[in-house]
N, C-alpha and C positions, 0 to 999 in steps of 0.2 A: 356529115358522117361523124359519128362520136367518137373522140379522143379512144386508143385501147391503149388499158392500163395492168398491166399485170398483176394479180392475186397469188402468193407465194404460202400457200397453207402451210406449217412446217408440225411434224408430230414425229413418236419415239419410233412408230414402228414395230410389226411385231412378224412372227414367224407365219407365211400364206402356205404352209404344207409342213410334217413332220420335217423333212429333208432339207429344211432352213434351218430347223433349230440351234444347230451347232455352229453354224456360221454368226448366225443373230450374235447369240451367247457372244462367241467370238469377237466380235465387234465391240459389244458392250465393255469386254473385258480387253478394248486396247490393244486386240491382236495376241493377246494369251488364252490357249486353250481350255477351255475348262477341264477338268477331269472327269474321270466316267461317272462316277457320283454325282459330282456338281450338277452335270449333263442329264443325266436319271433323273435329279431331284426337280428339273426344272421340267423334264418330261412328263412326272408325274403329277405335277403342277396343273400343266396342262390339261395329263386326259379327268383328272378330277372335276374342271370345270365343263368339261364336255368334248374335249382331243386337240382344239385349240380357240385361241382366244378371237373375240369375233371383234378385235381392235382396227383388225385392218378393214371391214365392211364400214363400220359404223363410221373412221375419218374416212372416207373417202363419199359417205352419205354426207358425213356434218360440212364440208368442203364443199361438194355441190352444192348443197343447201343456202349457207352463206355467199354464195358467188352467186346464186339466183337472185337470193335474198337482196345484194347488195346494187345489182342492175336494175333491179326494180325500184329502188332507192334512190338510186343515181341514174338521173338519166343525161345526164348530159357526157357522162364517160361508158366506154364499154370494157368490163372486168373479165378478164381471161383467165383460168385458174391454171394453177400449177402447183402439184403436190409433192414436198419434197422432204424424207425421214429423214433421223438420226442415225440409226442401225441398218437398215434394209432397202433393198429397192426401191421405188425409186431416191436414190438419195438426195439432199438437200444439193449436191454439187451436178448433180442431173437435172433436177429443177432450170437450176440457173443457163444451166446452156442449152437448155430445148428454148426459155425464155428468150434466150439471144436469136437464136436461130430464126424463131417468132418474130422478132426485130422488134420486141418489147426495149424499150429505154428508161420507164419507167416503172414502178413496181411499188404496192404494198407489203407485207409480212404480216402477218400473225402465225403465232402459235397455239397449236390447241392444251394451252395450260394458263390457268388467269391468273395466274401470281407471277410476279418477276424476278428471278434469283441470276446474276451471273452465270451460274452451273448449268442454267434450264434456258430461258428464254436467249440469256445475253448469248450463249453458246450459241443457239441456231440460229442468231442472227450474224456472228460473226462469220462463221462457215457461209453462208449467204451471203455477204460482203467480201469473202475474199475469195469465192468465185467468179464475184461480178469484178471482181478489182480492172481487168482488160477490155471489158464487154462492154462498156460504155453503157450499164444498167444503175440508175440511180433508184435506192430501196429508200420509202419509209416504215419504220418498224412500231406495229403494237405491242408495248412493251407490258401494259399486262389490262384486265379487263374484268377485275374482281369487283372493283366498285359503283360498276356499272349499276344504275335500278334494277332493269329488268334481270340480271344475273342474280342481283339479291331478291329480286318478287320471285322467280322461279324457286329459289331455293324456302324462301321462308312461305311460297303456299305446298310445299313438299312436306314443310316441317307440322303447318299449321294441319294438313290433311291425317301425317302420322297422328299427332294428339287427338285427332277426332276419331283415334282407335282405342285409344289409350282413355278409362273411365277418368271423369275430371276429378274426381277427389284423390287421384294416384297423380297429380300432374307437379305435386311438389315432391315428390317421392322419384319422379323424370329426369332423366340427364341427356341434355343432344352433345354429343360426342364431337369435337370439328376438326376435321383432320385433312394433311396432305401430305404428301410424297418424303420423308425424310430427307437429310443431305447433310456430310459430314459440318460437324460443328468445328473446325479448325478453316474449314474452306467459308465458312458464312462469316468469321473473324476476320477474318485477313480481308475480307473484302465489304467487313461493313454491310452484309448484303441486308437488303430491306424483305427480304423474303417471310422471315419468322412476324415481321411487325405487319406484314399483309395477312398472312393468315389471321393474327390476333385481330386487326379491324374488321377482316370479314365475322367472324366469331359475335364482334361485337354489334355488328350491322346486322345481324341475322335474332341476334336478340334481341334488340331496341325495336325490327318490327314485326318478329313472329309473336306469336303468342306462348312460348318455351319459358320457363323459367331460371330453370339451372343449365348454364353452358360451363365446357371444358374443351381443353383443345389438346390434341394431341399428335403424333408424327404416327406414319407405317412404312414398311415395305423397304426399312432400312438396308444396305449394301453390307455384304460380308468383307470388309475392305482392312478389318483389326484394328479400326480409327474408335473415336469417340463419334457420333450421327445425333442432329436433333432429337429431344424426348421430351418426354415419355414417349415407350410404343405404346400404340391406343390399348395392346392387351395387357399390358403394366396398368393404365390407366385406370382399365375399368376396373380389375381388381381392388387397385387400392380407393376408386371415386366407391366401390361397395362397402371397403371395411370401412371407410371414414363416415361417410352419408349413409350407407343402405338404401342406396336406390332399387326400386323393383324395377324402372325400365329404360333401355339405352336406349336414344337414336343415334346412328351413324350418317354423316353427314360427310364423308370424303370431298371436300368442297376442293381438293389441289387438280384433281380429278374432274374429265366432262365427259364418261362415257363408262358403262359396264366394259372391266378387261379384267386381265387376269389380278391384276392389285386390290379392286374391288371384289370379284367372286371368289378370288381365293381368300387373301389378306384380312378382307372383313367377313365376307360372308360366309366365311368357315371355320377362318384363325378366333374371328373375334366373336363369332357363334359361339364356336366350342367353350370359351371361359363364360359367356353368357345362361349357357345351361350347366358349364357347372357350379357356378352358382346359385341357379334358379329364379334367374332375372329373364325380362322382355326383350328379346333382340327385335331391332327394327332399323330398315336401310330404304329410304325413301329411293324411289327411283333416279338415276342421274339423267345428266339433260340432253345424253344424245343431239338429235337434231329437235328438240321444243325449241319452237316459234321464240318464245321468248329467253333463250341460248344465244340462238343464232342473233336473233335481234340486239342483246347488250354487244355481238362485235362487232355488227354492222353499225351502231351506236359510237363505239371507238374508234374503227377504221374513220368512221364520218369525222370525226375531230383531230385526228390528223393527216387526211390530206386533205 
């Protein structure tokens, strides 16, 4: 009988009915209310992209998916999933003890975000470690999975497809935009965090094998917290990548990102729309990798190298 080993998907979580939202919110914000505004604006957030964000179907596909994906893989252990958020039900500290209960003793982690910052990955693995702290559950954790090939094939035949829209003598006249999740720039100081220098190699990985000429990199979906946040936001960026350059066409590449939610449909493909046409440039947002084959395959690629 094969080994079972437990699978610990960890992601942000989002609102599964209007009648979360406030709670969600809540959470995000530390246990402080938001106020009716805040609340509205993130409401209307929502029904903008269609009443709510369809973040919660797609990890719980991309989760199945790789826990398939990775038994078929491994065959000599057998991987149990266990899905555990940041914000919402089930939480990462619910994960952990249905796992015990399970009488798992052993455990993977990932997280569905490929870059590693203290703030993002190292968080939900600690909350995950200091649930298991009594449960006699030992984790090893994927700590990030951006440089994986197949993460970089997927994204640079994304990019290579958008260009084959794009006429070739406008392809120096192209900018692929690469962008991820901001996060205050005092918290990535103090912690040395390698986050910013992952985005800039993926950027640069994605150039070296797409066929793109011009890359820039930029931050979005920054936090109203009154701090200083990574930058440029991409729609700072593009503006000024048009007075400097004059590009006629963007791609968006949200590479912090592995799935259509509300950061992507709204943040790019509305925020970053709207300066796109009013400038009278080419917006373009290649699909994200959901559950593609070769997604799920760069983490079953990284979970394989470390356990």
């Amino acid at each position: 009988m094969a080994k079972r080993i437990g699978l610990l998907v960890m992601a942000y979580g989002t609102p599964y009915q209007e009648s979360d939202i406030e709670a969600y919110y809540t959470d995000i914000r530390h246990g402080k209310k938001p106020t009716d505004e805040e609340l509205q604006d993130l409401k209307d957030r929502y029904k903008f992209i269609g009443g709510l964000s369809p973040l919660a179907g797609t990890t719980n596909r991309q989760a199945e998916a790789l826990c398939e994906a990775l038994n078929e893989a491994c065959t000599d252990v057998e991987f149990k999933l266990y899905i555990g958020l940041k914000h919402i039900h089930p939480f990462i500290e619910d994960a952990v003890q249905t796992m015990h209960e399970d009488g798992i003793e052993e455990a993977v982690t990932v997280v569905l975000a490929p870059h590693y910052s203290s703030f993002s990955v190292g968080s939900y693995n600690k909350r995950a470690e200091a649930a298991a702290e009594h449960l006699d559950i030992t984790f090893k954790h994927v700590e990030h999975y951006y440089e994986q090939p197949k993460f970089i094939q997927y994204w640079t035949e994304k990019i290579n497809q958008t260009l084959n829209e794009i006429p070739e003598t406008e392809h120096k006249e192209t900018v692929l935009v690469v962008s991820a999740h901001s996060l205050p720039k005092g918290l990535i100081e103090r912690n040395n965090d390698p986050y910013p220098q992952e985005l800039h190699h993926t950027a640069e990985l994605l150039q070296r094998n797409s066929n793109i000429i011009n890359v820039a990199e930029g931050w979005q979906s920054e936090g109203n917290t009154g701090t200083p946040w990574l930058g440029p936001d991409v729609q700072d960026l593009t503006r000024s990548l048009y007075n400097e350059y004059g590009y006629k066409h963007f791609i968006y590449t949200p590479v912090g990102f592995v799935c259509e939610h509300l950061e992507v449909l709204y943040d790019n493909d509305y925020e970053c729309k709207v300066v796109c046409d009013e400038l009278g440039v080419g917006y373009y947002r290649p699909t994200m990798p959901n559950t593609d084959p070769l997604f799920i395959g760069a983490i079953v690629d990284e979970i394989k190298k470390v356990f």
